[in-house]
MARBA-3410 file (N, C-alpha, C, O; in Angstrom, 1 decimal):
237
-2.4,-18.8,-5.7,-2.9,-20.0,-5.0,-3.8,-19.6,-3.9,-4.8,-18.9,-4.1 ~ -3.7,-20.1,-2.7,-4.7,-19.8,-1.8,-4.2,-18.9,-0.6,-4.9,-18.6,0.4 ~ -2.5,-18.3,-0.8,-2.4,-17.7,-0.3,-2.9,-15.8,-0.5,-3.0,-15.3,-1.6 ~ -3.1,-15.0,1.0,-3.4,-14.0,1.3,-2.8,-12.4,1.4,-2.1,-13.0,2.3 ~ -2.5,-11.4,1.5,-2.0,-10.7,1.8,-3.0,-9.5,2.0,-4.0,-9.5,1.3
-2.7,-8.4,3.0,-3.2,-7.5,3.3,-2.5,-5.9,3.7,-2.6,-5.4,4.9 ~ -2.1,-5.4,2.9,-1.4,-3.7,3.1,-2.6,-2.7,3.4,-3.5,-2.4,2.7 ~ -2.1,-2.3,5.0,-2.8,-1.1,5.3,-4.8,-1.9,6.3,-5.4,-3.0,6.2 ~ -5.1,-1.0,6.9,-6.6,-1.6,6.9,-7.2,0.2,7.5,-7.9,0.2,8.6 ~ -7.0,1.1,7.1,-7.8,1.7,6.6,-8.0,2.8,8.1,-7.1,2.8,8.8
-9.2,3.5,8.3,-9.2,4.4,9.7,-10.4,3.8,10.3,-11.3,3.3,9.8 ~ -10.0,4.0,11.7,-11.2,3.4,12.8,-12.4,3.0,12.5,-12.9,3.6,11.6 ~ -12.9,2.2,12.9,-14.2,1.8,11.7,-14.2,1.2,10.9,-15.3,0.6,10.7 ~ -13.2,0.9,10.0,-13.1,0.3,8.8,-12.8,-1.6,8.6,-12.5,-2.2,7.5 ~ -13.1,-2.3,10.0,-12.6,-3.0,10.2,-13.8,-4.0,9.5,-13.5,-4.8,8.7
-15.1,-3.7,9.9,-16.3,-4.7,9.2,-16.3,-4.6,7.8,-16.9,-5.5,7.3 ~ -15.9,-3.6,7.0,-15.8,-3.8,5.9,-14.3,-4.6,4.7,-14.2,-5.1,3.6 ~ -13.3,-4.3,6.2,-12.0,-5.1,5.2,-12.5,-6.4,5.6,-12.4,-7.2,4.7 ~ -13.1,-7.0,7.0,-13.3,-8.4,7.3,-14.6,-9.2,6.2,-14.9,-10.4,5.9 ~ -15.3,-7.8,5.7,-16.4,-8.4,4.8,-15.9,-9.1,3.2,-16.3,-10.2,2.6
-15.0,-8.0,2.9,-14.5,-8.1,1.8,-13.6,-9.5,1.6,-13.6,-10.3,0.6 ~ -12.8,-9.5,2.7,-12.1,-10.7,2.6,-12.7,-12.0,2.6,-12.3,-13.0,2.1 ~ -13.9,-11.7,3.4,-15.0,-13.0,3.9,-15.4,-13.7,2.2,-15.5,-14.9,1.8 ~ -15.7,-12.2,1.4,-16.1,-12.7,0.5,-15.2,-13.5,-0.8,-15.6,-14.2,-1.8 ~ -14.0,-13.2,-0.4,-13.3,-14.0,-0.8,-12.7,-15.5,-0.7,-12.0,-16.1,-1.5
-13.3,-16.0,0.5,-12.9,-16.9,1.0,-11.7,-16.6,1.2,-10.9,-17.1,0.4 ~ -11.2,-15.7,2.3,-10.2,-15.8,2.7,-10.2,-15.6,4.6,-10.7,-14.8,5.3 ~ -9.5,-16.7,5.0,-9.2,-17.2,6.2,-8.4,-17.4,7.6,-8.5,-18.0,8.7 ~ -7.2,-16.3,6.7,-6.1,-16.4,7.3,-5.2,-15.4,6.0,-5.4,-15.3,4.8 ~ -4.2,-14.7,7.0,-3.7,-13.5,5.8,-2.0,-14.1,6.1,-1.4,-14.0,7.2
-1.6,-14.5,5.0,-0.2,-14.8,5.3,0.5,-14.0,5.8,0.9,-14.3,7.0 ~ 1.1,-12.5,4.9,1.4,-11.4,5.1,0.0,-10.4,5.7,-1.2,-10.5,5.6 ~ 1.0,-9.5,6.4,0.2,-8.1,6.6,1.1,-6.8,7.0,1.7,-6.8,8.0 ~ 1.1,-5.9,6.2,2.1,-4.9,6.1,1.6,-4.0,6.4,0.8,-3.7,5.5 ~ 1.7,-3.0,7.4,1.4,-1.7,8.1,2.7,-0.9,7.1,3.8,-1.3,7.0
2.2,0.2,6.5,3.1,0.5,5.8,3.9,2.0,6.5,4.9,2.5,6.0 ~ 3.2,2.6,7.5,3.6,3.3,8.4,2.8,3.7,9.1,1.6,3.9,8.6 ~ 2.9,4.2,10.4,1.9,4.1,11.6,0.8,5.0,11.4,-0.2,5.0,12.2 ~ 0.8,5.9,10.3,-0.2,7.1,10.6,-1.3,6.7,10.7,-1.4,5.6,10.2 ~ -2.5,7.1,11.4,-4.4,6.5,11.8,-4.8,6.4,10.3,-5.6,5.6,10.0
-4.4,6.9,9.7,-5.5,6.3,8.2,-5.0,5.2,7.5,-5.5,4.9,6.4 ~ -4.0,4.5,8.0,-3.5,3.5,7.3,-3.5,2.2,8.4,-3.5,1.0,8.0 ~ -3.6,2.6,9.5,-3.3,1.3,10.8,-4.9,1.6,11.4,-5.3,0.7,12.1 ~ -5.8,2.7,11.2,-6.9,2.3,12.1,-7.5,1.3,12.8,-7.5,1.2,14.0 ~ -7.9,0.6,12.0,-8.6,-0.5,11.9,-7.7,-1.7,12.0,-8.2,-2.8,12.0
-5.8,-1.7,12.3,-5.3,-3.1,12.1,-5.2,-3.8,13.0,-4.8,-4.9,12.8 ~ -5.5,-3.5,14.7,-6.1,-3.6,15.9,-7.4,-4.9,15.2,-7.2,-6.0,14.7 ~ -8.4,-4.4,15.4,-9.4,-5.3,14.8,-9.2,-6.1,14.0,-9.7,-7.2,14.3 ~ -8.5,-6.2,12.8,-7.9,-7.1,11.8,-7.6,-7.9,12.8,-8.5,-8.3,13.5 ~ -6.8,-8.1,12.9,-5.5,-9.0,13.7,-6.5,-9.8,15.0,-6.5,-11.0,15.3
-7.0,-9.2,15.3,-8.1,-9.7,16.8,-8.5,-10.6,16.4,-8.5,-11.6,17.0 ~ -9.3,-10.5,14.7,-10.7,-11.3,14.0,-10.2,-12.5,13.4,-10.7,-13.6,13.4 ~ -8.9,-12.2,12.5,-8.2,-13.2,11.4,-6.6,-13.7,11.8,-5.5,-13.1,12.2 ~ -6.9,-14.9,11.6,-5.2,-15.6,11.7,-4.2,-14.8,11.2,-4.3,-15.0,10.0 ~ -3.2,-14.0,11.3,-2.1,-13.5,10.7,-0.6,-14.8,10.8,0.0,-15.2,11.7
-0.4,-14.9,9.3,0.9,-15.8,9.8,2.5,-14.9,9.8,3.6,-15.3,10.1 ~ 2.3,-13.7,9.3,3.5,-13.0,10.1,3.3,-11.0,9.0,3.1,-10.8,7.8 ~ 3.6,-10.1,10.3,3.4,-8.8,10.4,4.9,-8.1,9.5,6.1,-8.3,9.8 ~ 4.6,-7.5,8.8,6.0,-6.7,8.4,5.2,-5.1,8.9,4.0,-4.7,8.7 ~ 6.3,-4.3,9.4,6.7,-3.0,9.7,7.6,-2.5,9.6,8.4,-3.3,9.2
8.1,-1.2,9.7,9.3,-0.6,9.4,9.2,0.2,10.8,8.5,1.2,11.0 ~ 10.1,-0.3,11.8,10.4,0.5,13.1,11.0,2.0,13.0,12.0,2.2,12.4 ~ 10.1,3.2,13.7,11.0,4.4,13.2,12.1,4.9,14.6,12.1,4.3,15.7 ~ 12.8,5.9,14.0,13.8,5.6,15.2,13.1,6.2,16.5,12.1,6.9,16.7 ~ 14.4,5.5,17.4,13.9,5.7,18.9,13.0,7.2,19.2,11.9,7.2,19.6
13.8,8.1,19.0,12.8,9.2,19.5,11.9,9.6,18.6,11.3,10.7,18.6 ~ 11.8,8.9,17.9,10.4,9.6,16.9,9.2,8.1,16.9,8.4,8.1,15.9 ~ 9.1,7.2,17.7,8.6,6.3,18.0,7.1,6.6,18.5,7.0,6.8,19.7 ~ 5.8,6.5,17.4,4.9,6.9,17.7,4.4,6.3,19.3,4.9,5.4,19.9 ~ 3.1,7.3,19.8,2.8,7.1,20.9,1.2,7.5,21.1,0.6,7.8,22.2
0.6,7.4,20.1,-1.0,7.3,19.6,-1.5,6.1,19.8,-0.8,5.1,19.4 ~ -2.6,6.0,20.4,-3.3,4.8,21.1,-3.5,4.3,20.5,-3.6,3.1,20.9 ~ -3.8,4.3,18.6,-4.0,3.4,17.4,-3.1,2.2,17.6,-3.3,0.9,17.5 ~ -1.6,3.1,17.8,-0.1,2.1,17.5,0.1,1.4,18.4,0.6,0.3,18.3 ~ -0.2,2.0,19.7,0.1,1.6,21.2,-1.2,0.2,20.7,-0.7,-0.9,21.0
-2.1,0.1,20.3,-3.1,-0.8,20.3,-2.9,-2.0,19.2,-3.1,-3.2,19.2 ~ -2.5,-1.4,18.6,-1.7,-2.4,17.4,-0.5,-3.6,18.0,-0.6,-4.9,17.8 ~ 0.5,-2.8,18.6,1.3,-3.3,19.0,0.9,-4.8,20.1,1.3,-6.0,19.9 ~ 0.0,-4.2,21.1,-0.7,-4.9,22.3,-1.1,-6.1,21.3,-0.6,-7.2,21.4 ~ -2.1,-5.8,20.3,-2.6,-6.7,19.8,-1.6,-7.9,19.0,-1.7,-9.2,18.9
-0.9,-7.4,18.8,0.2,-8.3,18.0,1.2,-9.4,19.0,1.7,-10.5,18.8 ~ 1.1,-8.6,20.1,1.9,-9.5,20.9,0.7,-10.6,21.8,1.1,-11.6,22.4 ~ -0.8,-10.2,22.0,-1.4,-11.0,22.6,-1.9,-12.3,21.5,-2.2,-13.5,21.9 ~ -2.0,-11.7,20.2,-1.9,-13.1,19.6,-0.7,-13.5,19.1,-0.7,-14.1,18.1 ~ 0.6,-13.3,19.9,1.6,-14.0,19.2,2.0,-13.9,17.9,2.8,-14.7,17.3
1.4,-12.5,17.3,1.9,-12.5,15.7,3.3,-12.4,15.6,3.8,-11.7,16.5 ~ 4.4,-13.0,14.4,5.4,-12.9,14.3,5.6,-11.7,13.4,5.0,-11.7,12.3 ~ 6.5,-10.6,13.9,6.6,-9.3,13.6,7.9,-9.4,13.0,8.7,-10.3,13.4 ~ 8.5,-8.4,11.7,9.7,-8.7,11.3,9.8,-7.3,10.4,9.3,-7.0,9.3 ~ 10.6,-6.4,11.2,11.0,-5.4,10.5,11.7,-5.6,9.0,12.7,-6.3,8.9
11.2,-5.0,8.3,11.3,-5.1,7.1,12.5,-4.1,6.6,12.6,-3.0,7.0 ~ 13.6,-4.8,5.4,14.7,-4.3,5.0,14.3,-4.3,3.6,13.3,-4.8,3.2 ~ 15.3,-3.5,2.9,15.2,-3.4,1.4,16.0,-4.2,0.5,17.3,-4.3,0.5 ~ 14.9,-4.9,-0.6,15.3,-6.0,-1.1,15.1,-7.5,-0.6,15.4,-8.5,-1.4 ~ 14.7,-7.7,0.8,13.5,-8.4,0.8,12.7,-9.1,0.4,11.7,-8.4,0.3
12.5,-10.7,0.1,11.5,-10.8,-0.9,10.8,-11.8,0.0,11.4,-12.6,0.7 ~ 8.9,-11.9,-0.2,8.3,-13.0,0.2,7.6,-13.4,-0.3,6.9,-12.5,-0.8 ~ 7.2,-15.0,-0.7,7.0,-15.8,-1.7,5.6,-15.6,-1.6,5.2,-16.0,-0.4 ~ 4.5,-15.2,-2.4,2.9,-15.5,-1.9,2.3,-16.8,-3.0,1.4,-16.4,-3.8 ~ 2.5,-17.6,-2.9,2.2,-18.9,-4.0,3.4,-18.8,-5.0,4.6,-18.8,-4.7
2.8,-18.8,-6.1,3.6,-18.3,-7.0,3.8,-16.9,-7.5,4.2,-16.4,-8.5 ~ 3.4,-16.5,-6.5,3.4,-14.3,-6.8,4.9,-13.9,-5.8,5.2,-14.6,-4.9 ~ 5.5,-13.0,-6.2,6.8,-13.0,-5.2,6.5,-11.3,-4.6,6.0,-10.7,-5.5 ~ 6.8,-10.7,-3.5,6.5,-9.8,-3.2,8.0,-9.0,-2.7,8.5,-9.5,-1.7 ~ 8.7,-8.0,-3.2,10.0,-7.4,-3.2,9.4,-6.3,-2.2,8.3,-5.6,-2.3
10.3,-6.3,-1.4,10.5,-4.7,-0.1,11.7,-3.9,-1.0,12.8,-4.2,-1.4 ~ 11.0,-2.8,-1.2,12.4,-1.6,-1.7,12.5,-0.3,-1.0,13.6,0.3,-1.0 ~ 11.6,0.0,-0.4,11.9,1.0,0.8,10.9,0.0,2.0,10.1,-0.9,1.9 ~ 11.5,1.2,3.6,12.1,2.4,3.2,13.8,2.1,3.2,14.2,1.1,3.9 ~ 14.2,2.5,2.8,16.0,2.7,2.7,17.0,3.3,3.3,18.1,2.9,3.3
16.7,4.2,3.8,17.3,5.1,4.9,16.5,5.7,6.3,15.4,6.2,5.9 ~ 16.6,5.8,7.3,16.4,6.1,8.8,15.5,7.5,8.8,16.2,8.4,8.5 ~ 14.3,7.8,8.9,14.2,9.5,8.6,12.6,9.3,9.9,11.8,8.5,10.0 ~ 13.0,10.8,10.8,12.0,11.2,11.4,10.5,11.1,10.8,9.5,10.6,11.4 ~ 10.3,11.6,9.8,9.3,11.4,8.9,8.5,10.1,8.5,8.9,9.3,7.6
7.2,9.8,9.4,6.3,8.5,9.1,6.3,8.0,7.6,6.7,7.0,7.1 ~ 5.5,9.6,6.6,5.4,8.9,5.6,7.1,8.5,4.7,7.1,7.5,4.0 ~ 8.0,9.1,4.8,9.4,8.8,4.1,9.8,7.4,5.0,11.0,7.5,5.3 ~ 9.4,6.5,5.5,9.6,5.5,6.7,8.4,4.3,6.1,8.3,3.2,6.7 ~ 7.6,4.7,4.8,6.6,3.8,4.3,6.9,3.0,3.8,7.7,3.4,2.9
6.8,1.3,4.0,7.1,0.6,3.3,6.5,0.4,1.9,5.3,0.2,1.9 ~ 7.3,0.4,0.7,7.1,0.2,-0.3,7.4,-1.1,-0.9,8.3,-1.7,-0.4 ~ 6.7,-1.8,-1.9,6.6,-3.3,-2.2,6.2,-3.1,-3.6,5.7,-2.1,-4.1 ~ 6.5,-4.3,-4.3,6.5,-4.5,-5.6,6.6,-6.4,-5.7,7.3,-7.3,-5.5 ~ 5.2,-6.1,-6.2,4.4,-7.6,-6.3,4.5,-8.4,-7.4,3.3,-8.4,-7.6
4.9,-9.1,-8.1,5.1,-9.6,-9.2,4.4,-11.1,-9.6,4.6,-12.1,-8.9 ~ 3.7,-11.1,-10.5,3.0,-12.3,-10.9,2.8,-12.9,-12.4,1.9,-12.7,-13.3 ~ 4.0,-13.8,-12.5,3.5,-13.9,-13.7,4.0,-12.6,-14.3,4.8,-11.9,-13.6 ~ 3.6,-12.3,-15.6,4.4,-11.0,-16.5,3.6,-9.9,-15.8,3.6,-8.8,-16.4 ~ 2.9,-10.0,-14.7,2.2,-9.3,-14.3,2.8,-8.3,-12.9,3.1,-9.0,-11.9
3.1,-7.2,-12.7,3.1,-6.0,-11.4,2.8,-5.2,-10.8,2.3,-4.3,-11.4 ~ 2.7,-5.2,-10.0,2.1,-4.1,-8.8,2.8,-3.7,-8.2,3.6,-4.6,-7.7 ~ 3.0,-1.9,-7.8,3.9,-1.0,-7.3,3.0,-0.7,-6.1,2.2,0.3,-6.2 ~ 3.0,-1.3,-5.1,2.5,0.0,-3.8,3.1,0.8,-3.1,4.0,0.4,-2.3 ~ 2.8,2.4,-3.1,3.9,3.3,-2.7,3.6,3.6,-0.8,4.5,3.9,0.0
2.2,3.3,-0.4,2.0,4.0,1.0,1.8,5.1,1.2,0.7,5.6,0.9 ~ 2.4,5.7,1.7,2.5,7.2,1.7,4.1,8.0,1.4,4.6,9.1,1.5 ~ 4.5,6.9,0.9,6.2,7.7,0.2,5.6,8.5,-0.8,4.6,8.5,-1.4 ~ 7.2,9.6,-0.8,7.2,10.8,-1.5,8.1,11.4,-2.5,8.6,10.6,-3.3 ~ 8.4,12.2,-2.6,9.5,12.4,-3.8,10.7,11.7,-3.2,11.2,10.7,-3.5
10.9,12.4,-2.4,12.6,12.0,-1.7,12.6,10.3,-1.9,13.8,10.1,-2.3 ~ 12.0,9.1,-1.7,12.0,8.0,-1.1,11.8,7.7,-2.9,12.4,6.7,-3.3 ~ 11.3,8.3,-3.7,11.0,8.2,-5.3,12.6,8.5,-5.8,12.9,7.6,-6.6 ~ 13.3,9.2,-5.6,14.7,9.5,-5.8,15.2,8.3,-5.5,15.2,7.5,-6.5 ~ 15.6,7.9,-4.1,16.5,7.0,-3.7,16.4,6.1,-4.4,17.5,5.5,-4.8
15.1,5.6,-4.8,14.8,4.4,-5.5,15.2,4.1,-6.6,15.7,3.0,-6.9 ~ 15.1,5.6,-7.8,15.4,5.7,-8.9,17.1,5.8,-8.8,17.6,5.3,-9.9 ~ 18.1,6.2,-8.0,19.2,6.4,-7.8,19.9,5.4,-7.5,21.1,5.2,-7.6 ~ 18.8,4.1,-6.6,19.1,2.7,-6.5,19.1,2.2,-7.4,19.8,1.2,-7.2 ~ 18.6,2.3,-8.7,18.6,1.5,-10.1,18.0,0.5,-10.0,18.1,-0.4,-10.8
16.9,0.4,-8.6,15.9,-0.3,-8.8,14.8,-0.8,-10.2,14.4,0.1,-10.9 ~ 14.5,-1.8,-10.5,13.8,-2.3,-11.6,12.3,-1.3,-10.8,12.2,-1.3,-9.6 ~ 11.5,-0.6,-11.7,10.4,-0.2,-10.9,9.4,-0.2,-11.5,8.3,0.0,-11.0 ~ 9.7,-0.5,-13.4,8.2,-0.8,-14.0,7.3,-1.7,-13.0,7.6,-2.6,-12.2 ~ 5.8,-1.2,-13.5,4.6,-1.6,-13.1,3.6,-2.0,-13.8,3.5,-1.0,-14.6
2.7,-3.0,-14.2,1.4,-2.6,-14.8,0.5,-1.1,-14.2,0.0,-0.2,-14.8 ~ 0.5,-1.4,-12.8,-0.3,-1.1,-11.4,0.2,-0.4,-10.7,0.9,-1.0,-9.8 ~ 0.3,1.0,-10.6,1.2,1.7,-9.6,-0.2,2.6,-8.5,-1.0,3.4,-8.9 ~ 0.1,2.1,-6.9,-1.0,2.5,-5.9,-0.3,4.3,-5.7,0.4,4.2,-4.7 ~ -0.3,5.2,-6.0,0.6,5.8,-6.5,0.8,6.8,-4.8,-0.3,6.9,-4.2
1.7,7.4,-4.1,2.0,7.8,-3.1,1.2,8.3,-2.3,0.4,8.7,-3.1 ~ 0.7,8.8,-1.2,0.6,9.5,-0.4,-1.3,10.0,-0.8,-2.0,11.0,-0.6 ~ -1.2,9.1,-1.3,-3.5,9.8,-2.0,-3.3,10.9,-2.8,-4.0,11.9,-2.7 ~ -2.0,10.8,-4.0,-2.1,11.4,-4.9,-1.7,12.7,-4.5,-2.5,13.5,-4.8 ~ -0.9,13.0,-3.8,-0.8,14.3,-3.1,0.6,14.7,-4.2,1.4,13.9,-4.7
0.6,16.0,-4.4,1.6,16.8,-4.9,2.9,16.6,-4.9,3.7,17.0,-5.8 ~ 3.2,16.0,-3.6,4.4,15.7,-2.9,4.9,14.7,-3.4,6.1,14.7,-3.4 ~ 4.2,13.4,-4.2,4.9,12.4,-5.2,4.4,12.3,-6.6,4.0,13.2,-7.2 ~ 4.5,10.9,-7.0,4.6,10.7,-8.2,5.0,11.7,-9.3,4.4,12.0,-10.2 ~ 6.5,12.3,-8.8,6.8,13.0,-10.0,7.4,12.4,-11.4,7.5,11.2,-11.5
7.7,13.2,-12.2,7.6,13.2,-13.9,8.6,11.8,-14.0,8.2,10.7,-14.5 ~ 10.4,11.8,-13.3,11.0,11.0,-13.4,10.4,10.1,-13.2,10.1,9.3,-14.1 ~ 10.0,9.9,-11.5,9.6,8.3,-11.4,8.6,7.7,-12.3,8.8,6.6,-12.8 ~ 7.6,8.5,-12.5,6.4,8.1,-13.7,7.2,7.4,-14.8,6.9,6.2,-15.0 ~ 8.0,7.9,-15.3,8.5,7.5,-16.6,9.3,5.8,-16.7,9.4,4.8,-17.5
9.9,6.4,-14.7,10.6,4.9,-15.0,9.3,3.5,-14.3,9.6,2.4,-14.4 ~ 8.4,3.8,-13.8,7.5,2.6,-13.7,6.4,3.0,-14.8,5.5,2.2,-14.6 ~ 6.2,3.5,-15.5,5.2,3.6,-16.7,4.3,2.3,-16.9,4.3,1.3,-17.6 ~ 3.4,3.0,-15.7,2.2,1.6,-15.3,0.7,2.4,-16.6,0.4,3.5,-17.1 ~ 0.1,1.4,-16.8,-0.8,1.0,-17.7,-2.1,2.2,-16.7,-2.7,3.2,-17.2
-2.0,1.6,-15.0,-3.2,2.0,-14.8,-2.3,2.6,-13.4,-1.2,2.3,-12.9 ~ -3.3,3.6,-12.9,-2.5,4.3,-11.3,-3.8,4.5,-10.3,-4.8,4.9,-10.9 ~ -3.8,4.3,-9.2,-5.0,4.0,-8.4,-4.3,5.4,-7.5,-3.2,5.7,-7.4 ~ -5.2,5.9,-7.2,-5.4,7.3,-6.4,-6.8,7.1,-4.7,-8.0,7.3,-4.7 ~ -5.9,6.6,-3.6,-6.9,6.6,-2.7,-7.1,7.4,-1.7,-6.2,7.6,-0.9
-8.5,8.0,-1.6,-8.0,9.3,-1.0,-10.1,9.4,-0.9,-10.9,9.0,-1.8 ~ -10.4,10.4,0.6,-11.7,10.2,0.8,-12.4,11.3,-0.1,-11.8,12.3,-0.5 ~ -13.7,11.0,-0.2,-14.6,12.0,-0.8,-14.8,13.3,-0.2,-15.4,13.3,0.9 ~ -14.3,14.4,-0.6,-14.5,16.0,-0.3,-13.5,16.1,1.1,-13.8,16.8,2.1 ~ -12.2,15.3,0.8,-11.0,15.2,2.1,-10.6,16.7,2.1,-10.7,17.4,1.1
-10.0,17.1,3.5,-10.0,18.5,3.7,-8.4,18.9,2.7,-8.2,20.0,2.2 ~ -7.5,17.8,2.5,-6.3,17.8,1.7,-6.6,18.5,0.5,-5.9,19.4,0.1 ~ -7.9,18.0,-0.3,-7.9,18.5,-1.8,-7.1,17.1,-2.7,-6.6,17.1,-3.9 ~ -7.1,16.2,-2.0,-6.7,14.9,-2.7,-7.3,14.1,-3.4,-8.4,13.6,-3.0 ~ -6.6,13.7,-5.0,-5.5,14.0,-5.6,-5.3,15.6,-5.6,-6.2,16.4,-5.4
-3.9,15.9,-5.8,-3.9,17.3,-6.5,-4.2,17.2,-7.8,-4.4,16.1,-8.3 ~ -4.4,18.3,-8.4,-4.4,18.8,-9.6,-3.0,18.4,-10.3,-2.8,17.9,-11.4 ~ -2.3,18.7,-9.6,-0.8,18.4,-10.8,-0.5,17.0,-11.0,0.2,16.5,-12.0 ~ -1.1,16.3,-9.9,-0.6,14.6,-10.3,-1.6,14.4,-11.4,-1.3,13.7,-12.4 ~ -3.0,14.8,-11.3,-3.9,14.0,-12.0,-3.5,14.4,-13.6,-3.7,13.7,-14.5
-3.2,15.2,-13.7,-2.7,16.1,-14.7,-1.6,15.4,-15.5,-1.5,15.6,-16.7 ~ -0.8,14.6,-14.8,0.6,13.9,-15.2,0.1,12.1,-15.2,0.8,11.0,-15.4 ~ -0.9,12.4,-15.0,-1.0,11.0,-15.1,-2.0,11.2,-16.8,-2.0,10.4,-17.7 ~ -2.6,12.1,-16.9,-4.0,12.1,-18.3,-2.6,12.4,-19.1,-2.5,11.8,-20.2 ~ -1.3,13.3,-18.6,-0.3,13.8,-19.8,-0.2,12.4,-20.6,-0.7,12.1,-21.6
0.7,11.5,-19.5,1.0,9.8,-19.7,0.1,9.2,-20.2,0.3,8.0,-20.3 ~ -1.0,9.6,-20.6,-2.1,8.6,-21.1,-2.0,7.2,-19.7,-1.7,6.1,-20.1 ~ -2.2,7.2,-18.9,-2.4,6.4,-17.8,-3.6,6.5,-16.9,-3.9,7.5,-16.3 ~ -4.8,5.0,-17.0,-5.6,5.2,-16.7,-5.8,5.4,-15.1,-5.5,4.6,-14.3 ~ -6.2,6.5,-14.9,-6.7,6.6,-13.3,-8.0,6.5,-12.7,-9.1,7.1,-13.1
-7.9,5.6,-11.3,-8.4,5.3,-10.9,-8.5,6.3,-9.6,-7.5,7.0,-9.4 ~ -9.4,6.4,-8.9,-9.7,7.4,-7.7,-11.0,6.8,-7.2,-12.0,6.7,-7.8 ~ -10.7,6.4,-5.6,-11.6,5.7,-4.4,-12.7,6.8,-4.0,-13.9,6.6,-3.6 ~ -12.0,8.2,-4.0,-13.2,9.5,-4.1,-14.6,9.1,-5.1,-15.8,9.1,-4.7 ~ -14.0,8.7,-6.2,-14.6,9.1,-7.5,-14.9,7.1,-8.0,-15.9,7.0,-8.7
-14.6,6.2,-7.8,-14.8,5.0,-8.4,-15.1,3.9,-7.3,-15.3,2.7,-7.6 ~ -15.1,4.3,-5.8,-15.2,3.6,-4.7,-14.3,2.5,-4.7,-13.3,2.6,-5.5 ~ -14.5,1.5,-4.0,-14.0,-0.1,-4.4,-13.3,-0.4,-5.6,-14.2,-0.5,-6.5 ~ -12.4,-0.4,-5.9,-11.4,-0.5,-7.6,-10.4,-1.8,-7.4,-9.3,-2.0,-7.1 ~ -11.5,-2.7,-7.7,-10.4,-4.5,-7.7,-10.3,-4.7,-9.2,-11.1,-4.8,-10.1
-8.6,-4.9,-9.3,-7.6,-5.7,-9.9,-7.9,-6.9,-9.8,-8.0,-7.5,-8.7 ~ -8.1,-7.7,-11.1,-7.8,-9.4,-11.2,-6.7,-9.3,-12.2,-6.7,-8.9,-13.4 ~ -5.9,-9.8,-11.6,-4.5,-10.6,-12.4,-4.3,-11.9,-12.7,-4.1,-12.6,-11.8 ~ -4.2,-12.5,-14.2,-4.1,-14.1,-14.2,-2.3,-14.5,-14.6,-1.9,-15.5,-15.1 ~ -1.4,-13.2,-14.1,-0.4,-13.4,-15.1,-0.1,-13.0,-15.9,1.1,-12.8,-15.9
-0.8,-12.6,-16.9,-1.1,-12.3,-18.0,-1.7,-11.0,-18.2,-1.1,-9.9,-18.3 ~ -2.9,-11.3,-18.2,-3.5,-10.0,-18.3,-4.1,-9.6,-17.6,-4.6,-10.6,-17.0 ~ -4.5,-8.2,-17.0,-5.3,-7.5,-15.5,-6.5,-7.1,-16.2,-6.6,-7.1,-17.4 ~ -7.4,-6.9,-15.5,-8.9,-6.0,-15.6,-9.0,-5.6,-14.3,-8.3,-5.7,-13.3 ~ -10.5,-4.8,-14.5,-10.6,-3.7,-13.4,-11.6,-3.6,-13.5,-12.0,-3.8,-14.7
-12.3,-3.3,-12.5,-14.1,-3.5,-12.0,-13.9,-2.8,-10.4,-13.2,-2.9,-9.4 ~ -15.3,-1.6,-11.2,-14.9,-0.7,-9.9,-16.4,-0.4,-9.3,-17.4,-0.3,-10.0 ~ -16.6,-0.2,-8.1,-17.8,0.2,-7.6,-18.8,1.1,-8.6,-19.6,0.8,-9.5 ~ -18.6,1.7,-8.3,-19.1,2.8,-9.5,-19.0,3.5,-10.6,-18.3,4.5,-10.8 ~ -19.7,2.8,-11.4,-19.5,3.3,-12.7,-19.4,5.1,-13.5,-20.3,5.9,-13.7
-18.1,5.2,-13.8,-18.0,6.7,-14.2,-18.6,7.1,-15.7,-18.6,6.2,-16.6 ~ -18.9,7.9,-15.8,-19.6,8.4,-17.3,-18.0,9.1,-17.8,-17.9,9.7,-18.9
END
């Protein structure tokens, strides 16, 4: 319908381009907006978000008291959320919020852990016979619990952990969300070496098409329910 949603807005700077993008959408207000954990490459820019666009309510995942970031990004986030009054609502597992007719499920994080990215909220979008898995920056461990939860976790669409880093999408979880297509976002010539080699590798095993923001820029999903396509900035040979 004409509702919005927005996971993550990217690192400092990045704010004229998510406000462009959405502009071009006609979109005018973001129902949801989900910080999926504090680290600068995922909240940079959600300071500016929040300043420019209506938010009608913030999900986060609070980390515990002494490990409570203290980086001027979060410190600025926070300020911002409370001078426009956004309604903030720590997010639990199992969770669900209605986006029109699309329903959006919280499944992590699930347990208390020092660790930002094991503390990532993860969501699973549903539309129609249609899914989307976004992982954040979760990792194996947070890939376990999930699988041990007997969580439902097929996907069409799996945003797959951490910018394809080594540290997730292993063999089990693959098998049990056995998505069509897997998006890998992660910057051009990043000092990480992201994706690894071993995920990209497990994703060509699976015959699963990958996508990479290095390598295909801009990678938009249209979903009718039914059936998805994909149209990506740049055309790969």
């Amino acid at each position: 319908g004409e509702r919005a949603m927005l996971i993550d807005a990217g690192e400092r700077g990045d704010a004229d381009t998510i406000l462009d993008y959405l502009d071009t959408y006609g979109v005018e207000r973001l129902d949801l907006v989900i910080a999926t954990h504090p680290h600068a490459d995922h909240i940079g820019s959600m300071a500016d978000i929040i300043r420019e666009i209506e938010v009608g309510e913030f999900l986060m995942a609070y980390m515990p008291e002494d490990s409570t970031p203290t980086t001027a990004t979060y410190l600025d986030m926070l300020e911002v959320l409370v001078e426009r009054d956004v309604t903030v609502t720590e997010v639990l597992p199992r969770q669900t919020y209605p986006l029109g007719t699309a329903m959006l499920e919280v499944l992590a994080p699930m347990t208390e852990d020092d660790d930002p990215n094991a503390m990532s909220i993860v969501t699973r979008l549903s539309f129609g016979d249609n899914r989307f898995l976004f992982m954040g920056d979760a990792e194996r461990d947070v890939e376990e619990q999930m699988l041990d939860a007997g969580y439902v976790l097929s996907a069409d669409v799996l945003k797959t952990g951490h910018h394809g880093s080594k540290t997730a999408t292993h063999d089990a979880f693959l098998r049990r969300v056995a998505p069509d297509y897997a998006v890998l976002t992660c910057g051009q010539g990043n000092s990480y070496g992201h994706p690894h080699r071993e995920v990209v590798d497990r994703l060509n095993a699976a015959n699963i098409a990958a996508y990479r923001s290095d390598v295909h820029g801009h990678i938009v999903f249209t979903a009718d329910g039914e059936t998805i396509t994909v149209a990506t900035q740049k055309e790969v040979a």
